[in-house]
C-alpha positions in Angstrom: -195.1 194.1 209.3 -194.6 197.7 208.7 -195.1 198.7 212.3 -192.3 196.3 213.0 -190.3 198.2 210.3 -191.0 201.4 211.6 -190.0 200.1 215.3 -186.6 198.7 213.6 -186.2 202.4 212.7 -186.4 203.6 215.6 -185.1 201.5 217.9 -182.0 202.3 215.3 -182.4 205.6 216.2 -182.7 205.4 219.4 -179.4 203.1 219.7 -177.4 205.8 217.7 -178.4 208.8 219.7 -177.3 206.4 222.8 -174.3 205.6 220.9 -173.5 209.4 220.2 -173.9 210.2 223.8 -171.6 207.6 225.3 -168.7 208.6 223.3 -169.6 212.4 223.8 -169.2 211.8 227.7 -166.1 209.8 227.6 -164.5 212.7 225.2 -165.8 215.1 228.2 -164.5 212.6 230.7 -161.2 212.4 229.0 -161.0 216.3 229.3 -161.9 216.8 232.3 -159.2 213.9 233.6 -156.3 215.6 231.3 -157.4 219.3 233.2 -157.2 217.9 236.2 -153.6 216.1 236.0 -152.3 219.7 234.1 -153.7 221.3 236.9 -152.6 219.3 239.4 -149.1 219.4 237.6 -149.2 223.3 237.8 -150.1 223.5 241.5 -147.3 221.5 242.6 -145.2 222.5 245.5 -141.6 222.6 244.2 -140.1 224.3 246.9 -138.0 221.4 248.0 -136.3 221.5 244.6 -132.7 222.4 245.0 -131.3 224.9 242.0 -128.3 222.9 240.0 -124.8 225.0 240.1 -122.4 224.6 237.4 -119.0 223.7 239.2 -115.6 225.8 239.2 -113.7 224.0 236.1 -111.4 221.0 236.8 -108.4 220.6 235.1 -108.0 217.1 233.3 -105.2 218.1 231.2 -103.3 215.4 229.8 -100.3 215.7 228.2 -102.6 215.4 224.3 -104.0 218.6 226.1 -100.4 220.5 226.8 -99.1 219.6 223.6 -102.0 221.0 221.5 -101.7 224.0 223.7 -97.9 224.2 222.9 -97.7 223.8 218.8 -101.5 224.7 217.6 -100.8 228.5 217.2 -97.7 228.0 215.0 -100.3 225.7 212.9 -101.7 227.6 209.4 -104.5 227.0 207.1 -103.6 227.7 203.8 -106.1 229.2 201.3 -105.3 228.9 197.4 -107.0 230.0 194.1 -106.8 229.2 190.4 -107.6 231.8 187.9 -109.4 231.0 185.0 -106.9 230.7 182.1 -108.9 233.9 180.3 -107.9 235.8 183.6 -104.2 234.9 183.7 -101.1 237.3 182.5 -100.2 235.2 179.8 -96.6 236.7 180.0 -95.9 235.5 183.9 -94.6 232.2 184.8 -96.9 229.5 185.0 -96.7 229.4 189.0 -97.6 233.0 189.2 -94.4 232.9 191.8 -92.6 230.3 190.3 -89.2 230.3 192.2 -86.0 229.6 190.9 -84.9 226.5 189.3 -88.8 225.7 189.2 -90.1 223.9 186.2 -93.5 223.7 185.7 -93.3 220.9 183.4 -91.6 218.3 185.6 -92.9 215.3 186.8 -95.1 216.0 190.2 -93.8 212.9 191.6 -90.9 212.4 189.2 -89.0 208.9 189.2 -90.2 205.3 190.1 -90.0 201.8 191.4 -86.8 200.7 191.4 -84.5 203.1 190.4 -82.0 205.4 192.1 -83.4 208.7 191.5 -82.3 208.9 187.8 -84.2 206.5 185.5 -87.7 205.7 186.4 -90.5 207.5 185.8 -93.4 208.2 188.6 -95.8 209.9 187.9 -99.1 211.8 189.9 -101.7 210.1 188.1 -100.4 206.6 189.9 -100.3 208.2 193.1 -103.6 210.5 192.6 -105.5 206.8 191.8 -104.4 205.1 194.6 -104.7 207.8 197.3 -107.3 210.8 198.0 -104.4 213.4 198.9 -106.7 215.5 201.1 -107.5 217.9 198.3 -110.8 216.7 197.5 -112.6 219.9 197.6 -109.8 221.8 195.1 -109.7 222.0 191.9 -111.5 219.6 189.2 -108.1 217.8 188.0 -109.9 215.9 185.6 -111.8 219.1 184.0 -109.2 221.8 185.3 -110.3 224.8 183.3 -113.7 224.9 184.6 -113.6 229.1 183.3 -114.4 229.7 186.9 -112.1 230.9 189.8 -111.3 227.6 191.6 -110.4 227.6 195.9 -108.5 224.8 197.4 -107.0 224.5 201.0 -104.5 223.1 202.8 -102.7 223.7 206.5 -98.8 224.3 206.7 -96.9 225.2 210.0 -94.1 227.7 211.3 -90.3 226.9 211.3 -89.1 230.2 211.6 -90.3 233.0 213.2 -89.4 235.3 210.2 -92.4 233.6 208.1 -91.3 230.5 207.0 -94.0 227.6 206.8 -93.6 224.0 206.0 -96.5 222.9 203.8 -97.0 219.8 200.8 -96.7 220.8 197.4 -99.6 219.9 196.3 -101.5 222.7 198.5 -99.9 225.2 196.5 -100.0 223.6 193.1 -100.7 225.9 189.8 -101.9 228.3 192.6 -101.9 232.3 191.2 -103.0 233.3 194.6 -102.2 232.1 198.1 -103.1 232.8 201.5 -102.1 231.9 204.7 -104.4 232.6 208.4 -102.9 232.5 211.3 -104.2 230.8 215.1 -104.4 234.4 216.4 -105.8 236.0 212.9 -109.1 237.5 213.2 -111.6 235.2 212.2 -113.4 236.1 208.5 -110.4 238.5 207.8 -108.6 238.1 204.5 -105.0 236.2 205.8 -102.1 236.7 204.7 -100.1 237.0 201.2 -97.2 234.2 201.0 -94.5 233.6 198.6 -93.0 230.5 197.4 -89.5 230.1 198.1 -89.1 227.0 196.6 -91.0 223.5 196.4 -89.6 219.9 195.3 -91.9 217.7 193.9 -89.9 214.6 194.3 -91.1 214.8 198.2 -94.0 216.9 197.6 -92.9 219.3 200.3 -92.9 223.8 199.7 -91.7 226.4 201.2 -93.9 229.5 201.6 -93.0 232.6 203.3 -95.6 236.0 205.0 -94.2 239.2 205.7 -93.9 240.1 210.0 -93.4 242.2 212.3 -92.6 240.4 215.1 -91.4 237.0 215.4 -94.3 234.5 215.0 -94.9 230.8 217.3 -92.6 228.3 215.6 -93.1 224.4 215.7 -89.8 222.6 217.0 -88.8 220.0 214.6 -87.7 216.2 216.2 -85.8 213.7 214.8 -88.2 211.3 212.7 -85.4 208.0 213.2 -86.6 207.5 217.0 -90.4 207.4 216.1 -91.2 204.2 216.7 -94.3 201.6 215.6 -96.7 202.1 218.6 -96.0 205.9 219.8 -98.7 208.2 220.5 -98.8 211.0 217.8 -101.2 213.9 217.3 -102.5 215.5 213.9 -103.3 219.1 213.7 -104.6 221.2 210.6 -108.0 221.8 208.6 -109.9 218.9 207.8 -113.4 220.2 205.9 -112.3 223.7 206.8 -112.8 223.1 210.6 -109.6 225.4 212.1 -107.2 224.0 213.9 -108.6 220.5 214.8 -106.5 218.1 217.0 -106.5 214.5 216.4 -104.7 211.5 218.3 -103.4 207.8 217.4 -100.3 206.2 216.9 -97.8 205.2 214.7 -98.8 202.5 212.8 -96.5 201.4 210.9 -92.4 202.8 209.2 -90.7 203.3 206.2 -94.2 202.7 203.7 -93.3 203.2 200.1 -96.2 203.9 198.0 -97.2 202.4 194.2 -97.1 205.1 191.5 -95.1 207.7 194.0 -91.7 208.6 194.1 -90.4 206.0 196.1 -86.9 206.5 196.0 -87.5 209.4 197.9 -90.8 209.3 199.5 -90.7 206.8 203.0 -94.0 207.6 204.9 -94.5 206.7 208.4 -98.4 205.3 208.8 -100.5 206.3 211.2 -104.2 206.0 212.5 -104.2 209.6 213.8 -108.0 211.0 211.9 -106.7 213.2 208.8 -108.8 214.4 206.1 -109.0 216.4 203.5 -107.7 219.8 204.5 -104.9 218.6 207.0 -102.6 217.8 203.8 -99.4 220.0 204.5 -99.9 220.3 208.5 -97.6 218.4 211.5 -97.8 215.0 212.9 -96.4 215.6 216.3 -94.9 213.1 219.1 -95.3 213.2 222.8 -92.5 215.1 223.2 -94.1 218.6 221.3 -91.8 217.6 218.3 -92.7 217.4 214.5 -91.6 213.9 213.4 -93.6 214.4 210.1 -95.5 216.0 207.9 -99.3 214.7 206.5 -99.2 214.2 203.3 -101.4 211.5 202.1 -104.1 209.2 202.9 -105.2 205.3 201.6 -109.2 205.7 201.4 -112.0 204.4 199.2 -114.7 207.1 200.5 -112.8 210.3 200.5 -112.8 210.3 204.0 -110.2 209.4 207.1 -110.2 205.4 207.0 -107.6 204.8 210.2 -104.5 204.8 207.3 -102.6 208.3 206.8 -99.4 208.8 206.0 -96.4 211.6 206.4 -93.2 212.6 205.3 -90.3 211.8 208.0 -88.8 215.3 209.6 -85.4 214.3 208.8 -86.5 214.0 205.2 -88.2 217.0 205.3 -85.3 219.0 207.2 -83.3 218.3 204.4 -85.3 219.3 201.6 -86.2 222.1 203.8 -82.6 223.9 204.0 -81.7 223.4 200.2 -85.3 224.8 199.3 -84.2 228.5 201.5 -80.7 228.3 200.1 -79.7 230.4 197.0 -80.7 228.3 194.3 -84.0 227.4 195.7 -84.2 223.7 194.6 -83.0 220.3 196.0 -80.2 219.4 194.1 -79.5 215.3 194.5 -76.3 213.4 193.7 -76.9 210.2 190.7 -75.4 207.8 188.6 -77.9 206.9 186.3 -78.8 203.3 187.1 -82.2 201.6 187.2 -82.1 198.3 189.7 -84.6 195.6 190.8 -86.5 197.0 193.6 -86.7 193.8 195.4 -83.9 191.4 196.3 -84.2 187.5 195.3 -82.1 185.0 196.7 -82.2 182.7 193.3 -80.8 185.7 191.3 -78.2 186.5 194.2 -77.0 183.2 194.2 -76.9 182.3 190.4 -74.9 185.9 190.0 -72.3 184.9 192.7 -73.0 188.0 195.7 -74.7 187.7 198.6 -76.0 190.8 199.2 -76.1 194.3 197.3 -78.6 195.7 194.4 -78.5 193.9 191.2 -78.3 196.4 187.9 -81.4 196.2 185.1 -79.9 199.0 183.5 -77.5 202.0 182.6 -78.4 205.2 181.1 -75.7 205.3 177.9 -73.3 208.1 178.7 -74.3 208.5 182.3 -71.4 208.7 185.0 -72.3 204.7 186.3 -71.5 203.6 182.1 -68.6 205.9 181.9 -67.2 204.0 184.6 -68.0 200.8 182.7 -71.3 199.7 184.7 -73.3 197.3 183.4 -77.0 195.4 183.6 -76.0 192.3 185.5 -73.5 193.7 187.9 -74.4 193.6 191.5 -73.0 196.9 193.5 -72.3 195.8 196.9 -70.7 198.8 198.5 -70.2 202.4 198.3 -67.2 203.6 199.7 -66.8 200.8 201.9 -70.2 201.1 203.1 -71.9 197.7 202.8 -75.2 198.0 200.7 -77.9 195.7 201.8 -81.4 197.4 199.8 -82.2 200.0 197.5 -83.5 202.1 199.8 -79.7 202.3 201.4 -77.8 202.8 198.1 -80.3 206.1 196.9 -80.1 207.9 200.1 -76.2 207.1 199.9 -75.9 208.1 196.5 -78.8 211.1 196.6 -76.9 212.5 199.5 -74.2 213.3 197.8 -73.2 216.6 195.7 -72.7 216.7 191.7 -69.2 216.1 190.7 -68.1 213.9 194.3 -66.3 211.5 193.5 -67.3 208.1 194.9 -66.1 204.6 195.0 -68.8 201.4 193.7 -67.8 198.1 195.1 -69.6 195.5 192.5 -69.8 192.1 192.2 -69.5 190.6 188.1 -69.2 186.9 187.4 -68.8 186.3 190.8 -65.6 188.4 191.1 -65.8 191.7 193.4 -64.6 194.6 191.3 -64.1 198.3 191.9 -64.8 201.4 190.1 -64.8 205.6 191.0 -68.2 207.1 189.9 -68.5 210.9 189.4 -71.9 211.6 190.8 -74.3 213.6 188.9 -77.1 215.4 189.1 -80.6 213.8 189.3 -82.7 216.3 187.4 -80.1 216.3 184.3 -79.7 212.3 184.7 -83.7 211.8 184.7 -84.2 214.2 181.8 -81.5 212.4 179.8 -83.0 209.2 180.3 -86.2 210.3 179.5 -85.0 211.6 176.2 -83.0 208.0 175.4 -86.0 205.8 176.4 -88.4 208.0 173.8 -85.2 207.8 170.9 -84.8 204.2 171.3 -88.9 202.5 171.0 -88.5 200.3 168.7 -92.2 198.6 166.6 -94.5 196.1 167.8 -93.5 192.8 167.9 -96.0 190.3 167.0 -96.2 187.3 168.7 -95.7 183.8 166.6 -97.6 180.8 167.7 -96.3 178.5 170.4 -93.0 176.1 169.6 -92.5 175.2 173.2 -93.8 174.2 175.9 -91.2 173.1 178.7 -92.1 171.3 181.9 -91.0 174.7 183.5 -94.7 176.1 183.0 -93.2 178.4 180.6 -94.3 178.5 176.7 -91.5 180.3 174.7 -91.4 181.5 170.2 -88.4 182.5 168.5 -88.7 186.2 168.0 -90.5 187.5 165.3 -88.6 190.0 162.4 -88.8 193.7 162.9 -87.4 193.5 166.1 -84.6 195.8 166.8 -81.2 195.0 165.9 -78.9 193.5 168.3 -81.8 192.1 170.1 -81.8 188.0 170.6 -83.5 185.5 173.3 -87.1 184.0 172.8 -90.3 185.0 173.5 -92.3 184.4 176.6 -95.8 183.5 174.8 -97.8 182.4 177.3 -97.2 180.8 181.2 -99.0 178.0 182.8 -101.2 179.4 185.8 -99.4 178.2 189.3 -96.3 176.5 187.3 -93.0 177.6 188.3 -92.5 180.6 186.2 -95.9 181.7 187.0 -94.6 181.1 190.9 -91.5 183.5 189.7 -93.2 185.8 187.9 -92.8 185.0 184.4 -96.7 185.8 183.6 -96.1 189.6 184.0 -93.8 189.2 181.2 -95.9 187.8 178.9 -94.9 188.7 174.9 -91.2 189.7 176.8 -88.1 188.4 175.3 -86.0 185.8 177.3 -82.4 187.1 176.7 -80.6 184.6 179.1 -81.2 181.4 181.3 -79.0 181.5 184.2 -76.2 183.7 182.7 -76.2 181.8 179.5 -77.4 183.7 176.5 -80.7 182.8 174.4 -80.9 183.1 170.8 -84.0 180.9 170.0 -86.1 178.1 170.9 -83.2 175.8 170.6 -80.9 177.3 173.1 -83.8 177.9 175.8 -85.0 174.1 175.5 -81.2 173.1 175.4 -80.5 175.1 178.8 -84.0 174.2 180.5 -83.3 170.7 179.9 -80.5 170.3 181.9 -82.0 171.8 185.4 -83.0 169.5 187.7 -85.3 170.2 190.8 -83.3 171.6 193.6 -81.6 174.0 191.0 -81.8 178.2 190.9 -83.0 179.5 187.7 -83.1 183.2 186.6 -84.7 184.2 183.3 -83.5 187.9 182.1 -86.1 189.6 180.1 -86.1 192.7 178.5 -89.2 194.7 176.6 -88.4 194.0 172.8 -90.0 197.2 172.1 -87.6 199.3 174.0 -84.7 196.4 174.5 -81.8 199.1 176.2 -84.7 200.6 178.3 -83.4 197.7 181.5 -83.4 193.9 182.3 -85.7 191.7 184.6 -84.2 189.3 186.7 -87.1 186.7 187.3 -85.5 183.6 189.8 -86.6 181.0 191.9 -85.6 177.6 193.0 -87.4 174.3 191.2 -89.5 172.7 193.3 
């Protein structure tokens, strides 16, 4: 038995050893096989090989190609900085180069929805939530004094060869320091010092202007009204800080008016062209070599280029452009003091006897449209025999003109077309007096009592409560049926409003409004007016729709 162990052992042995070996030789095979393909690979004749030639360059221009050629060197980047406060001259303006008729506190995007340039207020925060305005990489808005110097950017381009550049206001905001490079600047070098001739926040447009001594590339401005859904545009500025990048893509889509902005003056053209962060302020340019807008703003949910940007017409910014160099330095626009419903509703037009026009929901007390005797419920239909078919047609109309014109208001009131002359005035004045009436005339809380009616409407109205401001009557919306008829018309944004009339026929409690509301059949217009019973003078609603 042990011998047979010890020849287990061995023959173990023996097996290993053989084992070891075999492996060993295919290793030294495996070498020997990989020198012999390297050396075969190294003694290989490549004389046959012929030696690759880079060709003479072809030219594949396309007309993209001529046009970037054309309008990139009047193109700018524009540089900024913040101080930190501790650093500031506490006795300079708060622009650093604030120009006339600047006022720092003003609203960035002053005015709103609805209103004719006089009443509403806009404000940036709306605008700021609901679009990344391609300053991402500025200034920390919601923690601003950081105690460090803060750097933002922005591109702009050339108008006139003297210096003047066309950029967005929002480049240069609260800037103490701003630089502008040019195409043919040495790159690294330190720009060049602008000024601020003037800037209107309503548009979000500037003027800045650098010192020269000879006459700089200028971009040719076209004439935005021809650009049409579908034409080939091209994008140039500083996205990410990459210079003078050229992008392509069309015009999507005209006339956008944004939420929170100031859309009574602000009518974008959309387009696909890629902007980013860092193009804000630079040219959106047709095939004809021609600025038809400039980029101001894009829709995005990751801070980047999504296919939806958006920029200011030409014609709108020619406009602001030639008031901002004149001597005052401001754009000065023409109001009457009005605020109106921003959309048109056939229910309303039809129960208020005018076809078409912009329906009143309020006027500013002592403004020129109530001193010539204006009121919430009239329906202006014309403005000096020009026929007024939106809102959008009566503010240019009106904004166009100077302060102290004199103009003529064709309105429609109880279904009888009346006349009036309206001395226009001017917006900033009218805006700031509004302001000033709206925060005068809050009136308390009301407090909702419970639920009286319930009408076959959808609608569930309460006789006001007391402490509501004197003069005020009607009935208050309490709650609205989801899908009913007033939710169809609206009604549910209203909720805790006050009901001050049922198709022209004043509500002073539950009575009234179940006494009206009784009597409508279907096939029959109705139009609630609602006011806030908080702030009762500050404009009515005009909710209509036809029962089902």
């Amino acid at each position: 038995m042990k011998s047979f162990f010890g020849r287990f052992r061995s023959s173990r042995l023996v097996s290993s050893f053989t084992l070891l070996g075999i492996v060993s030789a295919g290793i030294l095979i495996g070498s020997v096989v990989v020198n012999n393909v390297r050396g075969q690979e190294s003694q290989v004749n490549s004389t046959d090989a012929t030696p690759l030639k880079v060709p003479p360059p072809r030219d594949l221009s396309t007309p993209f190609t001529k046009i970037a050629k054309e309008t990139a060197p009047a193109v700018v980047n524009i540089d900024t900085e913040i101080l930190p406060k501790q650093m500031q001259n506490p006795h300079r303006g708060p622009h650093g180069m604030m120009p006339p008729g600047g006022n720092e506190n003003e609203n960035p995007n002053g005015g709103g929805n609805g209103d004719d340039g006089q009443g509403g207020q806009g404000g940036q925060g709306g605008f700021q939530d609901f679009f990344n305005r391609f300053f991402g990489m500025g200034p920390d808005l919601n923690n601003p004094d950081t105690g460090q110097e803060e750097e933002s950017l922005g591109s702009g381009f050339i108008v006139d060869p003297r210096g003047y550049i066309i950029t967005n206001y929002h480049v240069i905001d609260k800037a103490d320091k701003i630089t502008v490079r040019l195409a043919n600047d040495p790159e690294g070098g330190q720009g060049r010092p602008a000024q601020v001739v003037g800037f209107d926040k309503a548009t979000d447009l500037a003027v800045l202007k650098i010192k020269t001594d000879e006459p700089l590339p200028v971009e040719k401005l076209g004439n935005s009204d021809g650009a049409q859904v579908g034409d080939w545009v091209i994008a140039i500025g500083e996205p990410f800080q990459l210079e003078h990048t050229v992008t392509a893509g069309i015009i999507s889509a005209r006339n956008r008016t944004m939420p929170g902005a100031a859309a009574e003056f602000q009518h974008f053209l959309q387009t696909d062209a890629a902007i980013n962060p860092g193009n804000s302020g630079g040219p959106l340019i047709d095939m004809a070599g021609e600025v038809i807008g400039v980029n101001t703003a894009i829709y995005t949910q990751t801070d980047g280029n999504e296919g939806i940007g958006f920029a200011l017409p030409s014609n709108t910014v020619v406009n602001v452009y030639n008031q901002l160099i004149g001597p005052e330095h401001r754009v000065v626009r023409g109001s009457i003091g009005i605020v109106f419903n921003a959309y048109q509703n056939s229910a309303v037009a039809r129960v208020y006897g005018y076809k078409t026009g912009v329906m009143i929901s309020h006027v500013d007390p002592g403004q020129p449209a109530a001193e010539a005797g204006l009121k919430a419920g009239d329906a202006i239909v014309s403005v000096d025999g020009h026929a007024i078919a939106s809102g959008d047609e009566l503010v240019n109309i009106i904004s166009s003109h100077k302060p102290g014109d004199k103009v003529d208001i064709g309105y429609v009131r109880n279904g009888q077309l009346m006349h009036t002359t309206v001395t226009i005035g001017d917006w900033e004045k009218v805006q700031t007096a509004a302001q000033a009436s709206e925060q005068r005339n809050e009136g308390p809380e009301s407090q909702n009592a419970p639920g009286q009616s319930a009408t076959r409407l959808g609608i569930t109205v309460t006789d006001l409560p007391a402490g509501v401001p004197e003069g005020l009557h009607g009935v208050l919306i309490q709650s609205v049926k989801p899908g009913s008829f007033a939710d169809q018309i609206g009604a549910g944004d209203f909720q805790g409003g006050a009901i001050v009339a049922v198709n022209r026929q004043p509500i002073n409690n539950v009575q009234d409004f179940e006494r009206i509301v009784s009597g409508l059949h279907s096939g029959d217009d109705v139009v609630f007016e609602v006011v806030d019973p908080q702030n009762p003078s500050g404009g009515n609603n005009y909710l209509g729709g036809t029962i089902p």
